[in-house]
Phi, psi and omega in degrees: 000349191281342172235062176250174165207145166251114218267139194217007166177106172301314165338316146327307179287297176332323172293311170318290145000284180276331170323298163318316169258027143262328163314323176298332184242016135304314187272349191272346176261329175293284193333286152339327168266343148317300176295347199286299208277326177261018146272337163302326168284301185316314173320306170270338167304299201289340200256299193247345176296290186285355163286348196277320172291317191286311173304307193306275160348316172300289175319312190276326183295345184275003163250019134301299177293328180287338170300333201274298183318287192324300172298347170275344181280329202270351201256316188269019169297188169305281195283160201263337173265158194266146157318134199302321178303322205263341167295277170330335155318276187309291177288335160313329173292342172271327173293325185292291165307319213269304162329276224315308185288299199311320166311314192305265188338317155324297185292331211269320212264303178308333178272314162320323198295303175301279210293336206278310182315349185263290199319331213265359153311348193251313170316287175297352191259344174301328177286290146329281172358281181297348179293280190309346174254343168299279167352295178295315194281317154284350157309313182263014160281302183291305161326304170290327187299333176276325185276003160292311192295309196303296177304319174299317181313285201295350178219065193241331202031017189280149202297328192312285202286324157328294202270358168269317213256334160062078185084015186235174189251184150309149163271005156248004156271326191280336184282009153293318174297316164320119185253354169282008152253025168274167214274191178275120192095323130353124170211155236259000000 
């Protein structure tokens, strides 16, 4: 009775069967949705941050030069010093282009960072990938190949084997059943 398996709902393999490839494609959806959500931050780093930053820059230098105009108008005046506003004007305009590029440089240095955190994220998840969809795809190949021998048992009808064994298989149908005889790292 020690290489027998007591067969007690066939049915258990069958259910299985799709549970697993819906696990398989859970997981092919997680995985995907990952990769999804950090091209989508790139995506927006390259598309609306640095068009945004490179436009400010524009913008702001050109209230910088009208600021710069007003104090030289204000300078080639009666008096030779310029006004304390039109001074304080000029350099707020200046602090401003000068954020604007640092952002710019920013976005640019944050986009080198995310792409490089994608590549090596593609690197390391390839390897799972490929587990979890080999792992899924030989789980239901061997899930059918048992519930065939199981079904192949269950429909042998010989009287013989019926009145010895009353629910149990062969020992080469039970070493299918056997889960210490899948290799190693492997699961039925």
């Amino acid at each position: 009775m020690g290489n027998a398996a007591r067969i007690t709902d066939v049915q258990a393999l069958s259910d299985l069967r799709p549970a697993l490839i819906r696990f398989g494609e859970y997981c092919q959806s997680a995985l995907s949705s990952d990769r999804s959500d950090a091209m989508k931050v790139l995506s927006w780093l390259q598309r609306d941050r640095l068009p945004h930053w490179k436009r400010e820059i524009r913008i702001r230098s050109e209230l910088a030069v009208r600021a710069n105009s007003e104090l030289i108008q204000r300078t080639a005046g009666d008096t030779p010093r310029p006004s304390v506003d039109a001074r304080k004007a000029y350099e707020l305009a200046k602090r401003r282009v000068r954020e604007a590029e640092e952002k710019y440089e920013l976005t640019r240095r944050w986009i080198r960072v995310v792409e490089k955190e994608i590549d090596q994220y593609r690197g390391s998840i390839q390897p799972m990938a490929e587990v979890a969809q080999s792992c899924c795809t030989g789980g239901v190949a061997r899930i059918d190949s048992l519930i065939a021998a199981v079904d192949a048992y269950l429909n042998s009808g010989t009287s013989e084997q019926t009145s010895q064994s009353q629910g149990a298989i062969s020992s080469e149908d039970a070493e299918l059943t056997d889960i210490s005889n899948f290799p190693e790292g492997e699961s039925p």
